[in-house]
C-alpha positions as CSV (number, residue, x, y, z in Angstrom):
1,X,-17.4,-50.8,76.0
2,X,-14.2,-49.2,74.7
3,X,-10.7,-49.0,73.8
4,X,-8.4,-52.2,72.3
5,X,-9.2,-55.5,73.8
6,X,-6.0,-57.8,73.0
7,X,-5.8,-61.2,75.3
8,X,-2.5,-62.4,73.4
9,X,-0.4,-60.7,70.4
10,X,-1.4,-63.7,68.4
11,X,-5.0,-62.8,68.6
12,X,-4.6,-58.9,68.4
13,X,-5.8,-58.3,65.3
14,X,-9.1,-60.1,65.5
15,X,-9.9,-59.3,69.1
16,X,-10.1,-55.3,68.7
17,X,-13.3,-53.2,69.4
18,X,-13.1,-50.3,67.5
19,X,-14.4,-47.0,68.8
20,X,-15.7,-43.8,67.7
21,X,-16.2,-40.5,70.1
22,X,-18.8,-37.8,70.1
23,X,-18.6,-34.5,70.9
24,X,-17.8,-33.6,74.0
25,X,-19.7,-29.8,75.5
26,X,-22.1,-27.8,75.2
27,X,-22.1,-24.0,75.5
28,X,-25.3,-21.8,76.7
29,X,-25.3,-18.7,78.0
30,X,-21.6,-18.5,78.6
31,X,-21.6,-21.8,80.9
32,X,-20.6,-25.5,79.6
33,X,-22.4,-28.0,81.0
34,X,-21.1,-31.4,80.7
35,X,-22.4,-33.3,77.9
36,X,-21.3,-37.1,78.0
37,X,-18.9,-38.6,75.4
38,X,-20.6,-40.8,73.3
39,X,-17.9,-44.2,72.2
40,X,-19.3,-46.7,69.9
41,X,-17.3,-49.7,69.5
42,X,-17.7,-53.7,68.5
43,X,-15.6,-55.7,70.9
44,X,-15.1,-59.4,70.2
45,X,-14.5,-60.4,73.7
46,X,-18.1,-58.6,74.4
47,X,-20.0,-60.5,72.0
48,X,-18.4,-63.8,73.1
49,X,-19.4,-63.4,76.3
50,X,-22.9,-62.8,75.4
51,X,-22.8,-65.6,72.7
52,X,-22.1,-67.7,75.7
53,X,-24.7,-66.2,77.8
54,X,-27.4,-66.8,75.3
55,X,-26.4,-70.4,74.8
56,X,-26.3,-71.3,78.3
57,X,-29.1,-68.5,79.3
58,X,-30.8,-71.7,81.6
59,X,-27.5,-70.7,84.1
60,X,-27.9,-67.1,83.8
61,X,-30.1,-64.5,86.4
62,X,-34.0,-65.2,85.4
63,X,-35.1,-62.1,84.3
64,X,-32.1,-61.9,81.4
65,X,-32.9,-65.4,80.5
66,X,-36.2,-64.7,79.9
67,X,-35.3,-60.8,78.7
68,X,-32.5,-59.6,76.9
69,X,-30.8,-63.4,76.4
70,X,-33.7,-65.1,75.5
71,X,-32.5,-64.7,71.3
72,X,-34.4,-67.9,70.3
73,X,-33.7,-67.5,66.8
74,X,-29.6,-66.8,67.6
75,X,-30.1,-70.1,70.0
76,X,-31.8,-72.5,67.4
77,X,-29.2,-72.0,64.5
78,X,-25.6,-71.8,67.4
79,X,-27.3,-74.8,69.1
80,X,-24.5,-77.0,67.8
81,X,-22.2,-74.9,69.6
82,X,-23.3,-75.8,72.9
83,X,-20.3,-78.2,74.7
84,X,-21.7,-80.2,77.5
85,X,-18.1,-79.9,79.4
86,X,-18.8,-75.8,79.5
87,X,-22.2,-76.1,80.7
88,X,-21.0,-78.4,83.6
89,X,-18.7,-75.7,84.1
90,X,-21.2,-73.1,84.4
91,X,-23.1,-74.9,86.0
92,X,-21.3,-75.9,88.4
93,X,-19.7,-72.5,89.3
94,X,-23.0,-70.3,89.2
95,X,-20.7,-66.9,88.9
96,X,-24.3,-64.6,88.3
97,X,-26.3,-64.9,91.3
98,X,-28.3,-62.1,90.0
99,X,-28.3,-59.7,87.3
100,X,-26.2,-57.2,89.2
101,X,-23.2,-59.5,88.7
102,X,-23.8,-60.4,85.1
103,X,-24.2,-56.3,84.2
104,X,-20.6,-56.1,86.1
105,X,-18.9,-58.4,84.6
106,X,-20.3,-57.3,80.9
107,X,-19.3,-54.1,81.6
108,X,-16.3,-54.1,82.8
109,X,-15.2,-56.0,79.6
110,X,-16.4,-53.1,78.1
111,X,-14.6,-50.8,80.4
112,X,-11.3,-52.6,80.5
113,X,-7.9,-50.6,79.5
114,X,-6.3,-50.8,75.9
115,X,-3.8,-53.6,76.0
116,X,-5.8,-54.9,79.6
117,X,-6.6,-58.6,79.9
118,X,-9.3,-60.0,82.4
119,X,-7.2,-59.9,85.2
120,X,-8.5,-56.5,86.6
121,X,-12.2,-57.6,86.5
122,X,-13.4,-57.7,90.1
123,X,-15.3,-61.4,90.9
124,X,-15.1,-63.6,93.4
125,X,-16.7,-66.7,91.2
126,X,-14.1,-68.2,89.0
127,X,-15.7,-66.5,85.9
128,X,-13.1,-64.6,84.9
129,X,-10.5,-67.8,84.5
130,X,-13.0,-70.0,82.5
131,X,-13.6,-67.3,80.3
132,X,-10.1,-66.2,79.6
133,X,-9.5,-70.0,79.3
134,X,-12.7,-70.5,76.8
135,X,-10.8,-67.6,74.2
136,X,-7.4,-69.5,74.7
137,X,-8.6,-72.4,73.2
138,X,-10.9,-71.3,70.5
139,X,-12.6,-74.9,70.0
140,X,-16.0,-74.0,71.4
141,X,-17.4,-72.1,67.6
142,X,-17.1,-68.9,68.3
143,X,-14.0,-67.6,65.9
144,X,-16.6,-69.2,62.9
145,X,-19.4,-66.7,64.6
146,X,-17.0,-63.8,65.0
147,X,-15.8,-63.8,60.8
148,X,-19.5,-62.7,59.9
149,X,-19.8,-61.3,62.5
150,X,-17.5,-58.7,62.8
151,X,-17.3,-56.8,59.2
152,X,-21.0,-56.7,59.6
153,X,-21.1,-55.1,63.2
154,X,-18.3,-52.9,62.2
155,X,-20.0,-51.5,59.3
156,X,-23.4,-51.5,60.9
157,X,-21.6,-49.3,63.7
158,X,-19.3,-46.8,61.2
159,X,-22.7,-45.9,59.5
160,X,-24.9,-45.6,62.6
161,X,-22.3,-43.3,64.1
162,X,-22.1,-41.0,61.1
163,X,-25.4,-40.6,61.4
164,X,-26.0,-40.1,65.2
165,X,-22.9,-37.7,66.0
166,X,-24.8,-34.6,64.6
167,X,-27.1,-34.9,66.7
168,X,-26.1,-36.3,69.9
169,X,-25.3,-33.1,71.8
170,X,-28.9,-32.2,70.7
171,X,-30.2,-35.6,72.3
172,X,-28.8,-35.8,75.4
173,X,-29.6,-31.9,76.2
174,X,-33.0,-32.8,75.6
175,X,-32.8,-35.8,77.6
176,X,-31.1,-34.2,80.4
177,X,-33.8,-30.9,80.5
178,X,-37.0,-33.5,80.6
179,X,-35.2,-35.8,83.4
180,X,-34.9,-32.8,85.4
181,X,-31.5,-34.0,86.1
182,X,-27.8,-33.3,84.7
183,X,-25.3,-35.4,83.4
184,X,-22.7,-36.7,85.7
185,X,-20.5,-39.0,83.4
186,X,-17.8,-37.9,81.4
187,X,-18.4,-40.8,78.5
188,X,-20.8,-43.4,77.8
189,X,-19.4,-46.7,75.9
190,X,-22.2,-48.3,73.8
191,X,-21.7,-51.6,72.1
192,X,-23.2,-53.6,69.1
193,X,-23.4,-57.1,70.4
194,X,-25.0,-59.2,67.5
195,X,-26.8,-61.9,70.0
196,X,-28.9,-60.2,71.9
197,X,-33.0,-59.7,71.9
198,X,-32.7,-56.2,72.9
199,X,-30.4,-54.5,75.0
200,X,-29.1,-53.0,78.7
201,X,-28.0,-49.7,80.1
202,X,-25.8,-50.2,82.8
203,X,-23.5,-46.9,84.7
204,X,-21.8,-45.4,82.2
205,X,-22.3,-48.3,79.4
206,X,-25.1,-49.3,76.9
207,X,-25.1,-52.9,75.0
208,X,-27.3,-53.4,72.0
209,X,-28.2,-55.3,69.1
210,X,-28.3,-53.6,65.7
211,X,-31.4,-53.1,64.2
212,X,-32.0,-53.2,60.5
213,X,-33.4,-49.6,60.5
214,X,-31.2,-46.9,61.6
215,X,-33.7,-44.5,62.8
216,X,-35.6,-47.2,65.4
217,X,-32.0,-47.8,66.3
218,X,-31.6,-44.2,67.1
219,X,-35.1,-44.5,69.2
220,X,-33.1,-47.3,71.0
221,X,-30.1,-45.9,72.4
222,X,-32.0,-42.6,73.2
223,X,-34.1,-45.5,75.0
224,X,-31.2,-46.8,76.6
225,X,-29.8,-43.1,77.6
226,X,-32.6,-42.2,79.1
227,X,-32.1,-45.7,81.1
228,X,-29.2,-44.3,82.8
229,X,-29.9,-40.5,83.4
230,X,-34.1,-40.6,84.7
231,X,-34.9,-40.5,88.2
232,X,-36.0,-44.1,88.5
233,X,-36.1,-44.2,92.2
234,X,-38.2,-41.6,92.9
235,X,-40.7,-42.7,90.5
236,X,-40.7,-46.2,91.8
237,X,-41.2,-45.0,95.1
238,X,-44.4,-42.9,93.8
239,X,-45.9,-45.2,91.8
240,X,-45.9,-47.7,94.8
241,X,-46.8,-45.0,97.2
242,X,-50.0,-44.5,94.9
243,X,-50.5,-48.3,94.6
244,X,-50.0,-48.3,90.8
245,X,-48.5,-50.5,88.5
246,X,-44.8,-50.2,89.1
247,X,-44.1,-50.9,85.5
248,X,-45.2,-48.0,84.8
249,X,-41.7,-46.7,84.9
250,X,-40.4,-48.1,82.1
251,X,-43.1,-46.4,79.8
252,X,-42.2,-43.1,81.6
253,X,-38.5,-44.0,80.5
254,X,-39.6,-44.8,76.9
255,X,-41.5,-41.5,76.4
256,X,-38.9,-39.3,77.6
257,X,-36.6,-41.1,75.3
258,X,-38.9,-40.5,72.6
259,X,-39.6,-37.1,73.0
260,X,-35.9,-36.3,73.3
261,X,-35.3,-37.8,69.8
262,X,-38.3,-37.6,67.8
263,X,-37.8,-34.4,66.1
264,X,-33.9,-35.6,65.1
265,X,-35.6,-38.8,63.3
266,X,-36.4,-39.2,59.7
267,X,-39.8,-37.9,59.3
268,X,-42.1,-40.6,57.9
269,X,-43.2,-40.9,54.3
270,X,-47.2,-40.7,55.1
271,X,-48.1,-37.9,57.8
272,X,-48.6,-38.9,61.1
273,X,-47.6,-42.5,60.5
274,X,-44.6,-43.2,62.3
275,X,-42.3,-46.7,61.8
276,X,-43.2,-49.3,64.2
277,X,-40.6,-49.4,67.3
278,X,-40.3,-45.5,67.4
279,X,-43.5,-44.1,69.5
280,X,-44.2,-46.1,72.7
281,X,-45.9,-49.1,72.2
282,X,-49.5,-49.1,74.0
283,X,-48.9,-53.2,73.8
284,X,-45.9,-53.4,75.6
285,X,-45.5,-50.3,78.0
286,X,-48.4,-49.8,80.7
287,X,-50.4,-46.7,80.6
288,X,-48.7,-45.1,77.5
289,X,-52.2,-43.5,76.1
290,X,-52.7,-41.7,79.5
291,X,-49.8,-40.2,79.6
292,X,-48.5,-39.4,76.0
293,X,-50.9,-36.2,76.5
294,X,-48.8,-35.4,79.9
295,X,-45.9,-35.8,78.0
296,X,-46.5,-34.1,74.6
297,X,-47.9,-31.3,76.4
298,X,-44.4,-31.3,78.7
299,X,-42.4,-31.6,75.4
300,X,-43.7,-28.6,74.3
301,X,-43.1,-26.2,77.7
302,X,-40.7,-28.0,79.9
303,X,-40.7,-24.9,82.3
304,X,-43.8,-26.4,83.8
305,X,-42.2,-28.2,86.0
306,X,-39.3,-27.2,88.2
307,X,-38.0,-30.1,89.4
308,X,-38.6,-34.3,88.7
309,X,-40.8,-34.4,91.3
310,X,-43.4,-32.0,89.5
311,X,-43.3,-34.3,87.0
312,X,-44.2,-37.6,88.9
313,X,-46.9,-36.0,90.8
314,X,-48.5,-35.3,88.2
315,X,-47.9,-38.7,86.3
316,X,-49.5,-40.3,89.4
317,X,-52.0,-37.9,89.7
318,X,-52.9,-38.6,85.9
319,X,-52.7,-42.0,86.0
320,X,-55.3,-41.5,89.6
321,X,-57.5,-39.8,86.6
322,X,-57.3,-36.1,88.3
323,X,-54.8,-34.3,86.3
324,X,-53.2,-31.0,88.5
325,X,-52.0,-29.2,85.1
326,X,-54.9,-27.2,83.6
């Protein structure tokens, strides 16, 4: 998710993601703690591999062709651009056994050196030479994709920035003090990729699809943040332990996101009604109205708990009905 992406000097001009860097500490109390880099770029070799990934999404791992992939609308109207000789290909070679391999590869386009070509990407399957032979001979749609789509992502992602950098030190403090748990990464690359439903967090990197509103968006990556730095493990482990549902974790994901960005949001034009796609969603996440008091309550005095395991004890024990905070 970073840097210049040039495959061949005839191509350099239109195959460069463009980037733009946070801030990089923060000061308290006389220490710095580390505070992640935030880079924002569009890459072109990014979105063409997801283009491709949507298209063919039958060949990719299930649960991102029925997730993140499954861009029906993006599908229907780029149907045309489906080539039976690529999906042969594809299918044929099967390079993502799982999701693991598909979040590599993604990645480490993002991740790639200025001036680096595909040769550096670690897979065994035979992706890396179809894809790097899919660019070279640009007669599979995508450069008719990529003219609108570029200017568009590239402004979407110069506004979006101005808008997050004042507050992205403030965010990722908050995240880090309700996740119990410090940063560890130096930078995080996030990336506007026009064709997906959604988005992933993945290391170090975040991929998303621009939203119309800016402030949802802003709900989104703090979504996607909070992806990479809570506890997961340790709360899957408990929520199994307790028999409960394990999906459960992803609303526990969402609502620190939100309360580590809610109070940097636009405040909305009626009291107490917030835009849809902001405040957890009781029809998609498990279990958010039994624990949004938990959470607003932790919001408010973080020093309740000492650790992340405070924390999940008393999500399970909530969620059990016997809460252990009075």
């Amino acid at each position: 998710m970073i840097s210049i992406d040039c495959f061949s000097q005839s191509s350099q001009r239109s195959d460069c993601s463009i980037l733009f860097t946070s801030q990089k500490y923060h000061s308290n109390e006389s220490r710095t703690r580390l505070i992640p880099n935030i880079e924002f770029a569009v890459s072109k070799a990014v979105n063409e591999f997801c283009h491709i990934s949507v298209l063919y999404r039958e060949l990719m791992p299930s649960e991102l062709a029925t997730g993140m992939l499954d861009n029906k609308t993006y599908e229907s109207r780029n149907s045309r651009l489906r080539h039976e000789e690529l999906r042969l290909q594809l299918q044929k070679l099967r390079p993502f056994p799982s999701d693991f391999e598909w979040y590599e590869f993604a990645t480490g386009l993002m991740k790639r050196s200025p001036l680096g070509g595909l040769e550096a990407l670690s897979t065994e399957s035979g992706i890396v030479d179809l894809f790097q032979d899919i660019r070279q001979r640009r007669d599979f749609g995508f450069e008719e994709i990529w003219r609108d789509a570029r200017p568009r992502l590239e402004a979407y992602k110069e506004k979006f920035e101005s808008e997050w950098s004042p507050m992205s030190d403030q965010v990722l403090t908050r995240l880090s003090l309700l996740a119990k748990s410090p940063w560890t990464i130096e930078r995080i690359r996030v990336h506007f990729i026009d064709c997906l439903y959604g988005g992933f967090g993945w290391n170090d990197c975040i991929g998303f699809a621009p939203f119309p509103d800016i402030e949802v968006q802003k709900k989104f990556l703090a979504h996607e943040l909070s992806e990479l730095i809570t506890p997961r493990r340790s709360l899957v482990e408990a929520l199994r332990e307790a028999s409960l549902d394990l999906e459960t974790a992803h609303t526990v994901v969402d609502l620190l996101a939100y309360f580590s960005v809610r109070d940097f949001l636009a405040k909305p034009v009626f009291p107490g009604v917030e835009k849809k796609g902001i405040k957890p969603n009781p029809n998609y996440y498990p279990a958010v109205e039994e624990l949004y008091p938990l959470f607003e309550r932790y919001a408010d005095r973080p020093s309740i708990y000492q650790d992340f395991r405070g924390l999940v004890k008393d999500i399970v024990a909530t969620l059990k009905g016997v809460s252990i905070i009075q």
